[in-house]
C-alpha positions as CSV (number, residue, x, y, z in Angstrom):
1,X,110.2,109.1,243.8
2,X,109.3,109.1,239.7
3,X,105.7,107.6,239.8
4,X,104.7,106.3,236.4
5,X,101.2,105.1,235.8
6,X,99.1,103.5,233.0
7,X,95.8,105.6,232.1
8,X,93.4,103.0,230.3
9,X,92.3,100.2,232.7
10,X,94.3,101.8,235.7
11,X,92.7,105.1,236.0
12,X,90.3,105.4,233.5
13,X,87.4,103.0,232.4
14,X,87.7,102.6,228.6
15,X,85.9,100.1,228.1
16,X,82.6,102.0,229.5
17,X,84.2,105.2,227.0
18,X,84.0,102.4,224.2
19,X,80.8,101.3,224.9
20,X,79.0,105.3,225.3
21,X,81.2,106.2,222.3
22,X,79.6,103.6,219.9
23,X,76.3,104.0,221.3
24,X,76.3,107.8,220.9
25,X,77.6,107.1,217.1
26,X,74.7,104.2,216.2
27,X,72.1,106.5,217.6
28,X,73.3,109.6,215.8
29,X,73.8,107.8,212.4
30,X,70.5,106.4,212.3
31,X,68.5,109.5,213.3
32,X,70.2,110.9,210.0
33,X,69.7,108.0,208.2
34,X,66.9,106.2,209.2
35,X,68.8,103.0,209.2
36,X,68.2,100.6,212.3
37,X,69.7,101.6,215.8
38,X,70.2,98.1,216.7
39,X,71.9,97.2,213.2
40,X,74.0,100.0,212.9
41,X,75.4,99.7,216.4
42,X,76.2,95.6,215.6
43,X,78.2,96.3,212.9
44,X,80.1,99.6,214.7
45,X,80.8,96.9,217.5
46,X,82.1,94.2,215.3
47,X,84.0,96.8,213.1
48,X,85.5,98.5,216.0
49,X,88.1,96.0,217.3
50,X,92.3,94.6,216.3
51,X,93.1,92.8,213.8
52,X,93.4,92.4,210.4
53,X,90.0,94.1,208.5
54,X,89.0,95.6,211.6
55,X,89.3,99.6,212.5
56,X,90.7,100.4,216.5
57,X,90.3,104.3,216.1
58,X,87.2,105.5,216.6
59,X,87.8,108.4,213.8
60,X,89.1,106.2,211.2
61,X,85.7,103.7,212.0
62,X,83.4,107.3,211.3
63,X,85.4,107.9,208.5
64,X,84.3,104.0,207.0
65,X,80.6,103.6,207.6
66,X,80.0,107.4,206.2
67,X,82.0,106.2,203.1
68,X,81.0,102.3,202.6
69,X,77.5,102.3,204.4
70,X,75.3,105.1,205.7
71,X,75.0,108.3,204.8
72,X,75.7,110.9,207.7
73,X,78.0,114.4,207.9
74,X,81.6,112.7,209.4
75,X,82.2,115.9,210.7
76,X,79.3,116.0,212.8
77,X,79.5,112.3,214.0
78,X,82.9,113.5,215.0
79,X,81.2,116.1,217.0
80,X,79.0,113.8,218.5
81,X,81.9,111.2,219.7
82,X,84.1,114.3,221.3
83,X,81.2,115.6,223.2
84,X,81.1,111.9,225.0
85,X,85.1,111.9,224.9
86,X,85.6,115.7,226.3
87,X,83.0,114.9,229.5
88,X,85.5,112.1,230.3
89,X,85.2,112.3,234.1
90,X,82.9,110.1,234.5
91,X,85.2,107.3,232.9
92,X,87.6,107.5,235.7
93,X,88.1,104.6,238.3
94,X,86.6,106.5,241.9
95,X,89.6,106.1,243.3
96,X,91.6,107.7,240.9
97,X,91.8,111.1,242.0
98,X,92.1,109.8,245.9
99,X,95.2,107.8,244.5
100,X,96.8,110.7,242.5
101,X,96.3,113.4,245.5
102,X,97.9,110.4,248.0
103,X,100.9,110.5,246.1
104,X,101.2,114.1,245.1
105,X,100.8,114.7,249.4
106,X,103.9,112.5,250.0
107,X,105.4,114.4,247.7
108,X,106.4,111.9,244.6
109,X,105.9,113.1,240.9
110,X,103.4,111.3,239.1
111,X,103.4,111.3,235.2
112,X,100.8,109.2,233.4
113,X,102.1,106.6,230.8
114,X,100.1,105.8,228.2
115,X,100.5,103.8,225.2
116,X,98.7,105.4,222.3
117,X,99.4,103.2,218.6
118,X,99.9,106.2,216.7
119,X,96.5,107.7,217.7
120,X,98.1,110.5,219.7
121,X,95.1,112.9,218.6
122,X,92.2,110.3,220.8
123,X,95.0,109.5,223.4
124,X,95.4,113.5,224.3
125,X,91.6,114.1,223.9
126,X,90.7,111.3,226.4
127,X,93.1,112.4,229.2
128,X,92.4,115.9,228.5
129,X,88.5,114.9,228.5
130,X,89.2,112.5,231.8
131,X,90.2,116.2,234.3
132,X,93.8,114.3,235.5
133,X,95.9,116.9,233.9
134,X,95.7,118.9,237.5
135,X,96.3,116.1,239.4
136,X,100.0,114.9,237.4
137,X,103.5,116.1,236.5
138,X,103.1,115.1,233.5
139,X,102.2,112.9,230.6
140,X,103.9,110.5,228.4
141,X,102.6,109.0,225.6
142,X,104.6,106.0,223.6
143,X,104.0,103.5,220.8
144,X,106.6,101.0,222.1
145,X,106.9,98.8,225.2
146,X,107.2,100.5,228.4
147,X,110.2,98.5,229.0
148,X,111.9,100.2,225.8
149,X,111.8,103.7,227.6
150,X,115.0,105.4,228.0
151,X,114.2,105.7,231.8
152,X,116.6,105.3,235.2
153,X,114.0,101.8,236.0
154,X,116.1,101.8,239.3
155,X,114.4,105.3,240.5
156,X,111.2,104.7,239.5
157,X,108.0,102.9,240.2
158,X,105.6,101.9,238.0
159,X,101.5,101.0,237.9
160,X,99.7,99.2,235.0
161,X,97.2,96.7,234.0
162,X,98.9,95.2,230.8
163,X,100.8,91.9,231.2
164,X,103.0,92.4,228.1
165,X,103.9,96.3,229.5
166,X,104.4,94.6,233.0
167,X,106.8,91.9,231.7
168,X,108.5,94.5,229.8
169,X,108.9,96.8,232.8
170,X,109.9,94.2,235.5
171,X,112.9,92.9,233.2
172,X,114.3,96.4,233.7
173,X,114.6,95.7,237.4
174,X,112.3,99.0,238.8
175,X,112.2,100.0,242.0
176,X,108.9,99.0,242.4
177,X,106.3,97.4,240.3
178,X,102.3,96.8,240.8
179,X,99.8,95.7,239.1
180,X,96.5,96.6,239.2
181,X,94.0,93.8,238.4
182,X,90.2,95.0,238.4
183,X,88.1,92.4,238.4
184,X,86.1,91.9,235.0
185,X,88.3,93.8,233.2
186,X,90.1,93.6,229.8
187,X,93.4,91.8,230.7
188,X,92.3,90.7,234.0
189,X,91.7,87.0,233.3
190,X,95.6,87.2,231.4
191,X,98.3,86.0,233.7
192,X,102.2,87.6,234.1
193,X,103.6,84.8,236.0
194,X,105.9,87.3,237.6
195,X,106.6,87.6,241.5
196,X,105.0,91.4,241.9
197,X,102.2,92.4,244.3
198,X,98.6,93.0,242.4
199,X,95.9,94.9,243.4
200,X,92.1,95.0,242.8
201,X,92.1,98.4,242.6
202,X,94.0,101.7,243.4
203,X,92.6,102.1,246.5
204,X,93.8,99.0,247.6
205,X,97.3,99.7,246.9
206,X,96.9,102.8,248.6
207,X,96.1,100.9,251.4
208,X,99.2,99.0,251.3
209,X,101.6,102.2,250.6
210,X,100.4,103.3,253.8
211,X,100.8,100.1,255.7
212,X,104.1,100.1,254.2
């Protein structure tokens, strides 16, 4: 069976990555320009978010403040957040690596889906970063709905966080669908209203694959 599986929020903490990320910028721009830690890392934090005025790409938000409001080498601040980005193991779920090895043993292909919004560059760098290319078939990265793939849904089973992506998915009538809902986490507190199993964490649905 064709395993597909969501990377941020499923297998990978990125909210943790977001947090080190802007913390490793704020201190790095304000040892080279003796502006206040504290400060700096506010406004990275309020800059770097959706929506309209607002910058999600972590290159594009170095890019701004070294233009618009402190003075710091963007090339070196870009060193700084890859160093944090390429030691990405850390920012893996602990049962990650348990879950991919369980599937790869009952011999299914895994690929890892990820949605990137254009950023392919950060998307690739993170999973490279993250050690899971030794672990998958493969790796897919789209900027549209999950659902909007051109795959055989029938013949393959599918893993994410993301209502919207699940809702997308499920109207495609999958094999199988799960989600995984860890607590505390970005879309966890977002409902799907759809009849498919959910699970706290990988390791719990590993749990139940083998049951099963």
């Amino acid at each position: 069976m064709n395993y597909f599986i969501d990377f941020d929020h499923t297998l990978y903490n990125t909210p943790l990555l977001t947090k080190d990320m802007l913390h490793a910028l704020a201190n790095y721009i304000s040892k080279t320009s003796n502006d206040n830690f504290k400060n700096i890392l506010n406004n990275l934090t309020a800059k770097f978010k959706r929506g309209k005025n607002n910058i999600f790409d972590i290159y594009k938000l170095i890019a701004y403040f070294s233009q618009n409001e402190y003075s710091y080498d963007k090339n070196e601040a870009t060193l700084v957040v890859n160093n944090i980005i390429f030691n990405g193991q850390k920012y893996l779920f602990e049962d990650a690596i348990s879950f991919l090895q369980y599937l790869k043993k009952q011999g299914h292909k895994v690929y890892i889906l990820s949605y990137n919004e254009s950023k392919v560059y950060f998307q690739t760098v993170k999973i490279a970063g993250s050690g899971l290319l030794d672990f998958v078939d493969g790796i897919i990265s789209i900027i549209t709905l999950k659902g909007d793939m051109p795959f055989d849904f029938q013949k393959c089973i599918f893993i994410d966080d993301k209502p919207r992506d699940l809702i997308s998915i499920y109207e495609k009538n999958p094999y199988a669908i799960f989600r995984i809902r860890r607590p505390n986490d970005t879309y966890s507190n977002l409902e799907t209203n759809l009849p498919i199993p959910e699970f706290s964490s990988l390791a719990e649905l590993m749990e139940n694959l083998q049951r099963n």
